[in-house]
N, C-alpha and C positions, 0 to 999 in steps of 0.2 A: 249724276255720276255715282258710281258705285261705292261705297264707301271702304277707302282704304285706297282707291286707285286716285291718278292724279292725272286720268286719260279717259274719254270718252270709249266703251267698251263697244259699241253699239257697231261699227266699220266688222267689228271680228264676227260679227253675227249676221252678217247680209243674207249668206244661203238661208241660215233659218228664218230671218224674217222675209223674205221673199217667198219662199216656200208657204207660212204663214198666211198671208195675204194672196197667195195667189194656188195655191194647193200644187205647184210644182215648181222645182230646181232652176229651168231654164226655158223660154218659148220658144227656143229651138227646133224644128224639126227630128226627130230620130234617125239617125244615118247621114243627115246633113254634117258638110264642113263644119261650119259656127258650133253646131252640137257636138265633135269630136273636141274642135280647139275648146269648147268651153268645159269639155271632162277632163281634157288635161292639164287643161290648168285647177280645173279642182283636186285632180291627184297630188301631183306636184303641190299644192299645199297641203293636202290629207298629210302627204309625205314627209315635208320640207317644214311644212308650218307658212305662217304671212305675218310679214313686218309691215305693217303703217307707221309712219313717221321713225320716230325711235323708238317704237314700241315692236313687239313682237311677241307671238303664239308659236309654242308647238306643232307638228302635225297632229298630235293626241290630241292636242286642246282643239284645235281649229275641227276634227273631226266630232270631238265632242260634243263641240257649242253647235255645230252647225248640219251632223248627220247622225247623233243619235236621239232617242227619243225616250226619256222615262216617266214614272208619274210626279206629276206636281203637283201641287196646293193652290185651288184658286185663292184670291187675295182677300176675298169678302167672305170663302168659307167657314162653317160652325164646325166644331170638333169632331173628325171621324168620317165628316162630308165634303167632295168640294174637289175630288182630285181626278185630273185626267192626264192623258200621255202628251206631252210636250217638249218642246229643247229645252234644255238646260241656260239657267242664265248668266252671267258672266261675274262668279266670286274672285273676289282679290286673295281670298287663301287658295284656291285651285289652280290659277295664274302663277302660282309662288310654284305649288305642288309639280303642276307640269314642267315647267322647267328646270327641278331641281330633279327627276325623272331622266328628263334628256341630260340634264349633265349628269348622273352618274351610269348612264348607257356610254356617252362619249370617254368617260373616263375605266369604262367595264367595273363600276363598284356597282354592289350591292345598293338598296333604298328598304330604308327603317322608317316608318311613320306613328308614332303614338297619337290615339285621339279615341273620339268621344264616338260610342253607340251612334247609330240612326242620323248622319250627318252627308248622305251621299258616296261615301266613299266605295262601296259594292258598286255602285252605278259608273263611276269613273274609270274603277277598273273592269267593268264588263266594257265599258267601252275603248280603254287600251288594248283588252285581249280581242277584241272584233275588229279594228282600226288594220292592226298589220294583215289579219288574214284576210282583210276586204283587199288591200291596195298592195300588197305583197305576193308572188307564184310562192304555191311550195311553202308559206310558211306555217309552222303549226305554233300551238299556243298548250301551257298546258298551263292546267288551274289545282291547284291542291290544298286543302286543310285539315287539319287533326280530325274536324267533327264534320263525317257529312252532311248532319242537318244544318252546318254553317256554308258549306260549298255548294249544296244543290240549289239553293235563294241565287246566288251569285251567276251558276251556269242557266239558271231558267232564263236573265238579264241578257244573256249573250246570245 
C-alpha cells in the first residue's frame, strides 16, 4: 500500500494497467455497442470521478492516474538514466491535492499551493488543463506565468 493511504490504490488504476499489459483501453471492437457503453462510462468518470468502497477520486485524478502519461524514473535506474513515458502512480499528497481542487471549484474559491521545485506538480496541472478540454465541447483552458521560460516547460506537457 502506498504509504500514507489506508486503501489499496491499485482498483483507481485499472485503465492504466490494463493498457500496460495489453497496449490498449478496451478489446472492444470500434463502433461496437460494448465500445461505446465502455467510453461512456470512462467519460462519466473522466468527468464525475469513481468511488470504490468509501473511497473516492476526482475526475482529474481518475484521468490523471489512468489517461495521461509523463516521464518516470525507472526503479533500479543510476542518476540522469533510467526514464521513460509512463502513468502516473498513485500518491497520498495528490489524492489530498485533487480533492481539495474540486472542492474549491464547487465552492468557486480560488487554490493556493506552496511546495517544493521538481515534485510533479507541472505534470498534474498539464493534465487538469487537457482533462476538461478532452471531455468537455467548447471548453478552453488558459495557462499563464510571470516568466515564459516557466510556462513554455508546462504547455510543451499539454
Amino acid at each position: 500500500m502506498e504509504q500514507g493511504l489506508d486503501f489499496d490504490p491499485t482498483p483507481f488504476r485499472e485503465m492504466a494497467i490494463t493498457f500496460q499489459n495489453t497496449g490498449k483501453y478496451t478489446e472492444f471492437p470500434n463502433g461496437s455497442v460494448p465500445n461505446r457503453k465502455f467510453w461512456n462510462r470512462e467519460m462519466d468518470r473522466i468527468k464525475n470521478g469513481l468511488t470504490i468502497g468509501k473511497y473516492r477520486i476526482t475526475g482529474d485524478h481518475y484521468y490523471f492516474l489512468n489517461y495521461y502519461r509523463m516521464q518516470t524514473v525507472l526503479e533500479d535506474a543510476t542518476a540522469g538514466t533510467g526514464r521513460e513515458y509512463n502513468f502516473p502512480a498513485f500518491l497520498s499528497k495528490q489524492y489530498e491535492w485533487f480533492h481539495y481542487v474540486e472542492m474549491a471549484e464547487k465552492l468557486a474559491l480560488n487554490v493556493g499551493a506552496l511546495k517544493s521545485r521538481g515534485v510533479g506538480w507541472s505534470e498534474m496541472t498539464a493534465a487538469m488543463a487537457v482533462r476538461p478540454y478532452t471531455s468537455n465541447p467548447n471548453y478552453r483552458v488558459v495557462l499563464t506565468a510571470f516568466d515564459d521560460g516557466k510556462l513554455q516547460p508546462l504547455r510543451d506537457k499539454c
